[in-house]
DSSP file (Angstrom, degrees, kcal/mol; ACC not computed):
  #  RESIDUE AA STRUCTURE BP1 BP2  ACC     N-H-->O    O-->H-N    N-H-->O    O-->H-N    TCO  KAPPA ALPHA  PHI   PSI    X-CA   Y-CA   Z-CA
    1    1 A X              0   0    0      0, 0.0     0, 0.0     0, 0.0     0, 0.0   0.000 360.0 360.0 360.0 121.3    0.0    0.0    0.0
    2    2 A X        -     0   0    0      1,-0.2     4,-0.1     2,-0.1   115,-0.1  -0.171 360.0-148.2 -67.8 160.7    1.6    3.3   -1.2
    3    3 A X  S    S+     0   0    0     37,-0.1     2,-0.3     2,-0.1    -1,-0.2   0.443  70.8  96.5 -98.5   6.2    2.2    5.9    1.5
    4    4 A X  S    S-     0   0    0      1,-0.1     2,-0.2     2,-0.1    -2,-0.1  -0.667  84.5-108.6 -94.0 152.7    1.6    8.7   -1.0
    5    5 A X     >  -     0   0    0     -2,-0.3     4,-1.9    86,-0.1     3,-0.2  -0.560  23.6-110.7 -70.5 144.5   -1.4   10.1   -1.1
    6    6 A X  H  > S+     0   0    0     -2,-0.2     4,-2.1     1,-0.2    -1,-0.1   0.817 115.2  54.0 -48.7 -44.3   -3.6    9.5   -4.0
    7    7 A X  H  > S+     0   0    0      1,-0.2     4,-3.1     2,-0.2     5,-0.3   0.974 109.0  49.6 -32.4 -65.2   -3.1   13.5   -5.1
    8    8 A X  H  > S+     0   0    0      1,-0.2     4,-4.4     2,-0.2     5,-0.2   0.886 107.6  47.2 -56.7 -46.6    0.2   13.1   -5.1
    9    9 A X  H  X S+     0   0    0     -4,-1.9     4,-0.9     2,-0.2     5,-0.3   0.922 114.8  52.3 -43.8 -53.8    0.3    9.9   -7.2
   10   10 A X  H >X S+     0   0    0     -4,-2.1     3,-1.3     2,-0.2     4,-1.0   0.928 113.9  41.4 -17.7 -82.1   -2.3   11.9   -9.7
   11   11 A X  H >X S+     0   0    0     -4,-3.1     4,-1.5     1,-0.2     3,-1.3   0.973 118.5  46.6 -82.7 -41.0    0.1   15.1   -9.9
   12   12 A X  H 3< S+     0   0    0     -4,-4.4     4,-0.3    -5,-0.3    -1,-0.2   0.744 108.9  53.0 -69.6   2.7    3.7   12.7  -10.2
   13   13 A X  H <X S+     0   0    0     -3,-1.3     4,-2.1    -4,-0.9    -1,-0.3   0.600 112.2  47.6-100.5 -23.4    2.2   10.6  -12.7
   14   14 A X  H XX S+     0   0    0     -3,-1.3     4,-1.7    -4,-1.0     3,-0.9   0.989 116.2  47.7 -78.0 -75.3    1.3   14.4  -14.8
   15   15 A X  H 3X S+     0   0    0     -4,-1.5     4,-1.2     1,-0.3    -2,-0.2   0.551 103.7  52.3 -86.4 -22.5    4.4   15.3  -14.3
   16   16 A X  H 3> S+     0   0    0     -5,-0.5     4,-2.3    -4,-0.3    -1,-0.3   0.816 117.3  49.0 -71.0 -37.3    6.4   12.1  -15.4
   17   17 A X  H <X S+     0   0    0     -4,-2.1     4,-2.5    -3,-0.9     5,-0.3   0.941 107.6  50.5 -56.4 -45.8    4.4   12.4  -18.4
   18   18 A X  H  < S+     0   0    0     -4,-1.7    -2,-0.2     1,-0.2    -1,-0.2   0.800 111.9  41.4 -38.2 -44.9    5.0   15.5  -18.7
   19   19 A X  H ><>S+     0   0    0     -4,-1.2     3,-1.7     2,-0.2     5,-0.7   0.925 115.0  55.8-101.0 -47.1    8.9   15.4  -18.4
   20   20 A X  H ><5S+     0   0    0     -4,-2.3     3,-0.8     1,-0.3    -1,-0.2   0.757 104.8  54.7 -68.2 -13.8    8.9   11.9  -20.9
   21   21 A X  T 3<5S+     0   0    0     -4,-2.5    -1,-0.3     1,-0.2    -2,-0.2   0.462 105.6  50.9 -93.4  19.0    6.8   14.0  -23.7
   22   22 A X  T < 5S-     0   0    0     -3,-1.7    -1,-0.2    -5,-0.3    -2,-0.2   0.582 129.0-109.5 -87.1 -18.1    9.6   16.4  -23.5
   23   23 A X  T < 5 +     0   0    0     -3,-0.8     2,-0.2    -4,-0.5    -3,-0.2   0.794  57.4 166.2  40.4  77.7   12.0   13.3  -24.0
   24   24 A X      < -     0   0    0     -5,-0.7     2,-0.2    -4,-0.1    23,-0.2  -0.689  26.8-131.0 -96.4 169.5   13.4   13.3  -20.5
   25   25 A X  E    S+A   46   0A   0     21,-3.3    21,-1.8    -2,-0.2    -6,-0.0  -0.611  73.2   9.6-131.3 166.9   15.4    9.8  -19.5
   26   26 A X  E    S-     0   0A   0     -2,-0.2     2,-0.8    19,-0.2    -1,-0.2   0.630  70.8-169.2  25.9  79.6   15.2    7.9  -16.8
   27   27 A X  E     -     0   0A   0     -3,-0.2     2,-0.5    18,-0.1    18,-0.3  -0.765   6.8-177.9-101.9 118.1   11.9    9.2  -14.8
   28   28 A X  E     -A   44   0A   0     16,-3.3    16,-1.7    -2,-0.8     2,-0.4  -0.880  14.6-161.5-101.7 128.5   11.6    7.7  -11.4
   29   29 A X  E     -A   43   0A   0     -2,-0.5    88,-1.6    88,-0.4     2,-0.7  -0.960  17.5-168.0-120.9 133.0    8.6    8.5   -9.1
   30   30 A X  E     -AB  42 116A   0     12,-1.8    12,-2.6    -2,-0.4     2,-0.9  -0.935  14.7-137.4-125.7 126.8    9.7    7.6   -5.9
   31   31 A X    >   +     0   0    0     84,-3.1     3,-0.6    -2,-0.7    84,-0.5  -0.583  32.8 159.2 -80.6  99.3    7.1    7.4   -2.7
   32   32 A X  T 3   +     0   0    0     -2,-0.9     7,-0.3     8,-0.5     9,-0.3  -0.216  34.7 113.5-116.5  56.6    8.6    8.8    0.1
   33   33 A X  T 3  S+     0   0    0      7,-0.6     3,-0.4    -2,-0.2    -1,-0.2   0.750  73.4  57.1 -86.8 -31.1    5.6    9.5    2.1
   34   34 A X  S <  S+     0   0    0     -3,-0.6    -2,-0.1     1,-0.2     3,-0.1   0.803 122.9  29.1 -74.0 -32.7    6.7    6.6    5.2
   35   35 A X  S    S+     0   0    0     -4,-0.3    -1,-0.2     1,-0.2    -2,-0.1   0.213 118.5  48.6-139.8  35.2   10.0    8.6    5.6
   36   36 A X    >   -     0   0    0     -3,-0.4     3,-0.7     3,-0.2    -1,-0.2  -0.710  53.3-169.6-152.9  91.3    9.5   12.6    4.7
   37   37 A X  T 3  S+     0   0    0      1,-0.2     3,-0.1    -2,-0.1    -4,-0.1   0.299  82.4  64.2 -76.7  31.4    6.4   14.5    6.2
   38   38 A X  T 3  S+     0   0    0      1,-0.3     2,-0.2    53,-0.0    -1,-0.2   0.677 113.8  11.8-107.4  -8.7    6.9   17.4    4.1
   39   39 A X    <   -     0   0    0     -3,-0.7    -1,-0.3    -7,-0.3    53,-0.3  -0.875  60.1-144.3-140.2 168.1    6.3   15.8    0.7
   40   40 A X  S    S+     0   0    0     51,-3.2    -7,-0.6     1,-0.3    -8,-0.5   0.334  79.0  11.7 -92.0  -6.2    4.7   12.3   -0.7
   41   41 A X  E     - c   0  92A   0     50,-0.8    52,-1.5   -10,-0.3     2,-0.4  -0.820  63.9-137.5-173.0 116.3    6.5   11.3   -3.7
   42   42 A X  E     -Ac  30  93A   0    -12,-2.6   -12,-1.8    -2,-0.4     2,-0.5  -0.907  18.6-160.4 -65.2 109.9   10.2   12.6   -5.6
   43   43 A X  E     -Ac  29  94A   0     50,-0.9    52,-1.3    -2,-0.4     2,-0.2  -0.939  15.8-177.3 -71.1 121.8    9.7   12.8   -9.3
   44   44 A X  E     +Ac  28  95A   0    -16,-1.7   -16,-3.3    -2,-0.5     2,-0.2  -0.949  10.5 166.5-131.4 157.5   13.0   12.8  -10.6
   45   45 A X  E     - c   0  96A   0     50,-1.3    52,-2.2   -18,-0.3     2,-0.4  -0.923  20.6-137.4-141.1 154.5   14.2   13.0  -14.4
   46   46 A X  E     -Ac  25  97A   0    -21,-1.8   -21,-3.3    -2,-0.2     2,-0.3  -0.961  12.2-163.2-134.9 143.6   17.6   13.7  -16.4
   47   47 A X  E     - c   0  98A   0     50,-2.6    52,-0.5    -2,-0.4    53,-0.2  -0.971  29.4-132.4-127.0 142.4   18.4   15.8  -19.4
   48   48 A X  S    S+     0   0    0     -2,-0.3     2,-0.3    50,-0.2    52,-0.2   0.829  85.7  14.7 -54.2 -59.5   21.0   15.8  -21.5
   49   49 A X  S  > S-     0   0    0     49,-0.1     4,-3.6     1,-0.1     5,-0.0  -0.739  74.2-104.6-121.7 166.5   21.5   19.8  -21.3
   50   50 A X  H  > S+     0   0    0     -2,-0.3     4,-1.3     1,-0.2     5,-0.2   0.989 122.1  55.9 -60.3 -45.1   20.7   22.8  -19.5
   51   51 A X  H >> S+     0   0    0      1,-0.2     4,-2.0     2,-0.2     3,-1.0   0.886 105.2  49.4 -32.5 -61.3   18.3   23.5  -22.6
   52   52 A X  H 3> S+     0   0    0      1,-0.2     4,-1.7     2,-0.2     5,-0.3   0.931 104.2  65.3 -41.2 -62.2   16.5   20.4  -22.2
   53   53 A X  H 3X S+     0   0    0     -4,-3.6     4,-0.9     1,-0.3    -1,-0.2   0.651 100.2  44.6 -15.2 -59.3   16.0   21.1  -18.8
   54   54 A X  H <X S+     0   0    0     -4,-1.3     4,-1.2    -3,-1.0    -1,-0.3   0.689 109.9  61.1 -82.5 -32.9   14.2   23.6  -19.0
   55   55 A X  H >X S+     0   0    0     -4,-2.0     3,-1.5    -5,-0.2     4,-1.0   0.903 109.7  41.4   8.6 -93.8   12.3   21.9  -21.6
   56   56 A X  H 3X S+     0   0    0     -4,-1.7     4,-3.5     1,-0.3    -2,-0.2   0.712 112.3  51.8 -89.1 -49.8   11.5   19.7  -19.7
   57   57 A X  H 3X S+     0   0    0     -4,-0.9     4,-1.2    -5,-0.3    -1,-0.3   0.767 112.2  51.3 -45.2 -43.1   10.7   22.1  -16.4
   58   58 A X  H <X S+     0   0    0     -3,-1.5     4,-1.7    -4,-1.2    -2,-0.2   0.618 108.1  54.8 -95.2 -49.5    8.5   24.2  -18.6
   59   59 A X  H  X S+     0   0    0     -4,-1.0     4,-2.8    -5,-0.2     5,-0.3   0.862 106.6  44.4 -46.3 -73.6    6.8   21.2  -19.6
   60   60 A X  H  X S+     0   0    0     -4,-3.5     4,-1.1     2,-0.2    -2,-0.2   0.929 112.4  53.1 -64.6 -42.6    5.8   19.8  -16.3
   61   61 A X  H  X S+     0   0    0     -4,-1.2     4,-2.9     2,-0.1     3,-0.4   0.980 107.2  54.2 -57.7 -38.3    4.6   23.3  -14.9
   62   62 A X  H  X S+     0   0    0     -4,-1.7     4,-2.8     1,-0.3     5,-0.2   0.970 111.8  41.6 -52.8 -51.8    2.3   23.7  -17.9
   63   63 A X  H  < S+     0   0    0     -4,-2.8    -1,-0.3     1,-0.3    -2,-0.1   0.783 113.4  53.4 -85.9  -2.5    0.4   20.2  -17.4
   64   64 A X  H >< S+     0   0    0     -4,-1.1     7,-1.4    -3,-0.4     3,-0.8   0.775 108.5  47.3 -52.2 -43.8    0.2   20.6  -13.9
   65   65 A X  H 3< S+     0   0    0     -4,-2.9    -2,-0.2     5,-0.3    -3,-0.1   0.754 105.5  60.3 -68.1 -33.8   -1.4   23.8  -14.4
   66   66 A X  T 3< S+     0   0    0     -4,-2.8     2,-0.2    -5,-0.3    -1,-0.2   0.183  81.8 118.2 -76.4   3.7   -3.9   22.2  -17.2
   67   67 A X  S X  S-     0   0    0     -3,-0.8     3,-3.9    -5,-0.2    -3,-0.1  -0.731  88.9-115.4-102.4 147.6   -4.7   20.3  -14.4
   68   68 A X  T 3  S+     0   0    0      1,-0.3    -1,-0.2    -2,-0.2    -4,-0.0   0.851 121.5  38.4 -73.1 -23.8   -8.8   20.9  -13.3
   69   69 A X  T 3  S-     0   0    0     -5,-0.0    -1,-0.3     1,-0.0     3,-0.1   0.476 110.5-121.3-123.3  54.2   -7.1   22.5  -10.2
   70   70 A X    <   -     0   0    0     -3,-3.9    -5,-0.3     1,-0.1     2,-0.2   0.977  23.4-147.0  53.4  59.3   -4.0   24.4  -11.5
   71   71 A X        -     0   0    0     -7,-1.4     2,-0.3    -8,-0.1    -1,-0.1  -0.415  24.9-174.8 -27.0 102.1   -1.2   22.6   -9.5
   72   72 A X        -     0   0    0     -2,-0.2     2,-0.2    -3,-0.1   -11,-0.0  -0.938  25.8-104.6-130.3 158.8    1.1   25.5   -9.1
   73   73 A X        -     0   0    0     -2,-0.3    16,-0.3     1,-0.1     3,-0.1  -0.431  17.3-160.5 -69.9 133.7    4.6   25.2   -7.5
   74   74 A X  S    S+     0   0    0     14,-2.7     2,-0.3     1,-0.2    15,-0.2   0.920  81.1  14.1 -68.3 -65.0    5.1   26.5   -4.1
   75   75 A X  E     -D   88   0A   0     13,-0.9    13,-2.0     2,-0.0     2,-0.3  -0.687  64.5-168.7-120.0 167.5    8.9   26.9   -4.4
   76   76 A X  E     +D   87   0A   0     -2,-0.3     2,-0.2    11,-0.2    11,-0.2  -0.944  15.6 171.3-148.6 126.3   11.1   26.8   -7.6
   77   77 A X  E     +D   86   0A   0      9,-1.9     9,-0.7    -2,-0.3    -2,-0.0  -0.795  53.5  31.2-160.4 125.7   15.1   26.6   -7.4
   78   78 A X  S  > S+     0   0    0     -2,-0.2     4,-1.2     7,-0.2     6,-0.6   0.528  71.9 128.0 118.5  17.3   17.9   26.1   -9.7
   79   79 A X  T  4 S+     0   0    0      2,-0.1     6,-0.1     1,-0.1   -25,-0.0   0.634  71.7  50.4 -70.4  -9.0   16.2   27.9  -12.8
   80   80 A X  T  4 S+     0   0    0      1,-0.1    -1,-0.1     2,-0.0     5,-0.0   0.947 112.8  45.1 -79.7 -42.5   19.0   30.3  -13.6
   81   81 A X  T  4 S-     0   0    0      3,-0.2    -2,-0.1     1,-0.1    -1,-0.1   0.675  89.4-153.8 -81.4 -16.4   21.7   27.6  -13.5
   82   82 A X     <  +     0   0    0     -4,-1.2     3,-0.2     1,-0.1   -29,-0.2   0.440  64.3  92.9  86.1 -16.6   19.8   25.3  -15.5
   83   83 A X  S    S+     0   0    0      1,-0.3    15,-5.7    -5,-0.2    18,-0.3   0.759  92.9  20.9 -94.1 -28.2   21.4   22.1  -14.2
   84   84 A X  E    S- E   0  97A   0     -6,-0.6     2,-0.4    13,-0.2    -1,-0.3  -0.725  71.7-171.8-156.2 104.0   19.3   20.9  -11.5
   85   85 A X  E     - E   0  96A   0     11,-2.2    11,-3.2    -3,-0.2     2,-0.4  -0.838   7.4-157.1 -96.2 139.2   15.6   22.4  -11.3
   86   86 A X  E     -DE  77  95A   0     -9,-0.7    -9,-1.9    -2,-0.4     2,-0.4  -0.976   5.4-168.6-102.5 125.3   13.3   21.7   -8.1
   87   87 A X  E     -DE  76  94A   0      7,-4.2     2,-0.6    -2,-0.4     7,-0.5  -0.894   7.2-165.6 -86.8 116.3    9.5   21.8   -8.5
   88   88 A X  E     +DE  75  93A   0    -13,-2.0   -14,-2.7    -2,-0.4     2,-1.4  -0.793  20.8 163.7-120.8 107.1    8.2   21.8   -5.0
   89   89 A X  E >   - E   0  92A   0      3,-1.8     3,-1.1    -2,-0.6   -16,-0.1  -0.782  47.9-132.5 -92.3  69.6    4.1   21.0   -5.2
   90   90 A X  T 3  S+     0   0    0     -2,-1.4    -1,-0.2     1,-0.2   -50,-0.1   0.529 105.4  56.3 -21.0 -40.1    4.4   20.2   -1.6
   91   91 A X  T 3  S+     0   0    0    -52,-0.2   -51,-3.2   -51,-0.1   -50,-0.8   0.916 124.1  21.5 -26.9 -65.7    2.3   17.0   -2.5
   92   92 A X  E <   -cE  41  89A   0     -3,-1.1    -3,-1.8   -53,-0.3     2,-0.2  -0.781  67.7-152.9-137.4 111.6    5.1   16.1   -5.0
   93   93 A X  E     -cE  42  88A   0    -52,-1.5   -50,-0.9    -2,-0.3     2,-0.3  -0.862  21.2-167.4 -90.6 146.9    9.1   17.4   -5.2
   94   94 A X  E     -cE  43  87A   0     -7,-0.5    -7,-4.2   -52,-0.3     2,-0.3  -0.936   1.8-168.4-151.3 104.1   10.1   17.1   -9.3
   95   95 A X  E     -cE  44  86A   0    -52,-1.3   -50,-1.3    -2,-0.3     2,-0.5  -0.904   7.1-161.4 -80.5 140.4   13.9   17.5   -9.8
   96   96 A X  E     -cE  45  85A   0    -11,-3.2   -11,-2.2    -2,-0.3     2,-0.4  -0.966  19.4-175.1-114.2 106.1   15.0   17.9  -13.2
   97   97 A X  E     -cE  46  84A   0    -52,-2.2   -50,-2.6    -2,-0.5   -13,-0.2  -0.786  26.0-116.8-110.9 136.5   18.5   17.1  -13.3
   98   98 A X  E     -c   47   0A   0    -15,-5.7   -50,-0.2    -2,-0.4     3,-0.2  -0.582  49.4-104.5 -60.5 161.9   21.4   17.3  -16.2
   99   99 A X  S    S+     0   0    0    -52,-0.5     4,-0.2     1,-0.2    -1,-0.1   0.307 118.7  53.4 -58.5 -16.0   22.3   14.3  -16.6
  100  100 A X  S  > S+     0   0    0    -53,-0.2     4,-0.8   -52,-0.2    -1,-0.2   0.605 108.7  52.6 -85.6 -21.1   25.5   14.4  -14.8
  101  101 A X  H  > S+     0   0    0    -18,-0.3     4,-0.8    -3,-0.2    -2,-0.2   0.330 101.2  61.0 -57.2  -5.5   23.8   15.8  -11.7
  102  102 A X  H  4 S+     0   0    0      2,-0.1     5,-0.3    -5,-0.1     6,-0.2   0.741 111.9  33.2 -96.2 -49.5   21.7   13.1  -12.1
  103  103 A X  H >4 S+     0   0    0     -4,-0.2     3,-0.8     2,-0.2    -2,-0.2   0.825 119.0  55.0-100.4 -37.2   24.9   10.4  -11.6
  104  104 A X  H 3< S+     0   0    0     -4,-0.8    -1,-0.1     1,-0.3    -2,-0.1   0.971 114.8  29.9 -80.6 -33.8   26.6   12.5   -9.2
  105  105 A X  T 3< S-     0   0    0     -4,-0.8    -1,-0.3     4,-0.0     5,-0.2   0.060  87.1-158.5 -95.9  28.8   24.0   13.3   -6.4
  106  106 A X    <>  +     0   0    0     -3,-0.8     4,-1.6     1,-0.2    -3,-0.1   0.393  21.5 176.5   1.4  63.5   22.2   10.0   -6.8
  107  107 A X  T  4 S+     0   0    0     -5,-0.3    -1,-0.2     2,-0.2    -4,-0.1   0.659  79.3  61.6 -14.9 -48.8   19.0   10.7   -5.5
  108  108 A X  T >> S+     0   0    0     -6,-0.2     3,-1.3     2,-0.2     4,-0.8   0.862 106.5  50.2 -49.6 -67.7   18.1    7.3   -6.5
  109  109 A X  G >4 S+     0   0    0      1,-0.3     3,-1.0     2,-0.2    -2,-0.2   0.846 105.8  47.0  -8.3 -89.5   20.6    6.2   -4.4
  110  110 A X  G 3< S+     0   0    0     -4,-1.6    -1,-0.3    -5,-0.2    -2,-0.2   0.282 116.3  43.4 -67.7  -7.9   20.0    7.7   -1.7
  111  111 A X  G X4 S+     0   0    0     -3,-1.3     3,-3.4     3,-0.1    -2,-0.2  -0.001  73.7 128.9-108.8   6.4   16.0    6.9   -1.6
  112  112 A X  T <<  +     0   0    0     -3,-1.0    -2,-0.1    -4,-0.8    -3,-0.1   0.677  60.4  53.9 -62.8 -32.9   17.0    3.7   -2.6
  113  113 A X  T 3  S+     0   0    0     -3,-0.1    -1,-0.4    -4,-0.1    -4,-0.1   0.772  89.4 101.1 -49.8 -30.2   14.7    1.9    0.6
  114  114 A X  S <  S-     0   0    0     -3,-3.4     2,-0.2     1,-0.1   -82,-0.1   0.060  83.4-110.4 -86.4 166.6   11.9    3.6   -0.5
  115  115 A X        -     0   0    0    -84,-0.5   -84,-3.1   -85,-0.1    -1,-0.1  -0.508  29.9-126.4 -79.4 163.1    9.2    2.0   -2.5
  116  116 A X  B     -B   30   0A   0    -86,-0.2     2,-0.3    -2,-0.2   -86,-0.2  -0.330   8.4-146.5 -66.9 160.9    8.6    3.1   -6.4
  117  117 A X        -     0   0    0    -88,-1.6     2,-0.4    -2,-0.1   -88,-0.4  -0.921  39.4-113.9-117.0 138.7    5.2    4.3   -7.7
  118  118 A X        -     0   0    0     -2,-0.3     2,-0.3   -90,-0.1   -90,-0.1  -0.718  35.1-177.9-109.8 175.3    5.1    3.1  -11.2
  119  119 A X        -     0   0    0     -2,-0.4     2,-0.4   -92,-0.1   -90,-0.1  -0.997  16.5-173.9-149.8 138.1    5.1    4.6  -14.1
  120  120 A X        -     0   0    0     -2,-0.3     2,-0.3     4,-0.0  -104,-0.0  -0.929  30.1-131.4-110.5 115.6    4.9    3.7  -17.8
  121  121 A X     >  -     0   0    0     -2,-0.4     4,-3.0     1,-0.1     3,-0.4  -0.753  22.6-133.9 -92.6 130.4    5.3    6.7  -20.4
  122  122 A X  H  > S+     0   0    0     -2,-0.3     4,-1.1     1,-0.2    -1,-0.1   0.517  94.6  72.8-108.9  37.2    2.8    6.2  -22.5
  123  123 A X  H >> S+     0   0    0      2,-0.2     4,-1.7     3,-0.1     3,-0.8   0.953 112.4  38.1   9.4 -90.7    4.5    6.5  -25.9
  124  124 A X  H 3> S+     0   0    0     -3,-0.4     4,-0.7     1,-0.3     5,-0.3   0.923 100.3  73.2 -63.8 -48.7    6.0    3.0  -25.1
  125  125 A X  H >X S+     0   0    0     -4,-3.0     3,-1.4     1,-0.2     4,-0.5   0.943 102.5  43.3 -34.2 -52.2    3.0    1.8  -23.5
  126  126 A X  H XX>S+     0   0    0     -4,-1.1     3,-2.5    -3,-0.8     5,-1.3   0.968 108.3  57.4 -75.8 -41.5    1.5    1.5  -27.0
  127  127 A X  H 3<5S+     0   0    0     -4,-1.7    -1,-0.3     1,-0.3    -2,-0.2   0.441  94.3  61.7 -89.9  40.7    4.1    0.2  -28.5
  128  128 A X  H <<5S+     0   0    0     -3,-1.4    -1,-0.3    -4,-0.7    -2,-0.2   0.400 104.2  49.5-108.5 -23.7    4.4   -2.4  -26.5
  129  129 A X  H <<5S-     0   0    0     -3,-2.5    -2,-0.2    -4,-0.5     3,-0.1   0.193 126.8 -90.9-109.0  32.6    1.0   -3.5  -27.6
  130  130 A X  T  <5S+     0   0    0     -4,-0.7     2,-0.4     1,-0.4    -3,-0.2   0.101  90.7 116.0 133.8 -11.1    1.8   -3.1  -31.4
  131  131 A X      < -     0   0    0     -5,-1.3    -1,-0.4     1,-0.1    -2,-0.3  -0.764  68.1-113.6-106.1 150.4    0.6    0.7  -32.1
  132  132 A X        -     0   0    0     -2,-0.4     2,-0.3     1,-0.1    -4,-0.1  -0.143  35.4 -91.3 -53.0 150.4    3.3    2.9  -33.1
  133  133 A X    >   -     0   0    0      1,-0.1     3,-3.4    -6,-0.1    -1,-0.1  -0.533  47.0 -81.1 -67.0 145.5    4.4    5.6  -31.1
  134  134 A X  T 3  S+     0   0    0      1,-0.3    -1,-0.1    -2,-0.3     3,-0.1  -0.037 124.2   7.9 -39.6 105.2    3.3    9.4  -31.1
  135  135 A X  T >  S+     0   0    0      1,-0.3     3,-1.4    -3,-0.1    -1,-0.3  -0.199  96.0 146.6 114.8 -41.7    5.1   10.9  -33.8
  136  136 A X  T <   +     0   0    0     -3,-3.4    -1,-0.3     1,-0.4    -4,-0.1   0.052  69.7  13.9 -45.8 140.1    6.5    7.4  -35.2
  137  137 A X  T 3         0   0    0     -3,-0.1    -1,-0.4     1,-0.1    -3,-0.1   0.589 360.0 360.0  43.4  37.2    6.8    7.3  -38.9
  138  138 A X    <         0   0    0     -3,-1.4    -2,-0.1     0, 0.0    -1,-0.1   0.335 360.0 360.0 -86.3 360.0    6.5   11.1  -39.7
């Protein structure tokens, strides 16, 4: 039984979409509701570059916001530098990490007890049952 609350599952599962239709790698949603009372669940993601990043950052506010009740970020830190963005939804923290912040501060790592929520992007999800992916042949 997850310890996140169902919101929270709701908005990291928006936002792991979010950051995979941006083509973000390696998207973990991580429940840390049993061992953090100030949030339920880490969404973390890597991009290649700062660009991407913000992609990707930009991405994730928007469909949170599209959401019916406009998930907006409490705190925001690490837009200037580009390398490592926090989204804090209090439900939900969403680092966006380069990809070499990503490997150095393991996050993963370091959360490693905790259970996963999963998540599928679903792009792959269909083509896993036979229909092409969004965009595929174009």
């Amino acid at each position: 039984m997850p310890a996140a609350s169902p919101r929270a599952v709701e908005l990291a599962t928006v936002a792991a979409q979010a950051a995979a239709d941006k083509k973000a790698h390696d998207i973990t949603i991580i429940d840390v509701g049993d061992q953090l009372a100030i949030t339920d669940a880490f969404v973390i993601a890597s991009a290649p570059n700062e660009r991407q990043v913000q992609a990707v950052v930009d991405a994730i506010e928007e469909a949170l916001l599209d959401l019916p009740d406009k998930a907006k970020p409490a705190r925001r830190e690490g837009e200037r530098a580009g390398r490592w963005v926090l989204l804090d939804y209090v439900d939900i923290v969403v680092h966006v990490q380069h990809t070499d912040e990503r490997e150095y501060y393991a996050l993963d790592r370091l959360w490693k007890d905790c259970p996963l929520i999963p998540f599928t992007d679903r792009d792959l999800a269909g083509e896993e049952h036979g229909e092409p992916a969004a965009g595929a042949g174009q």
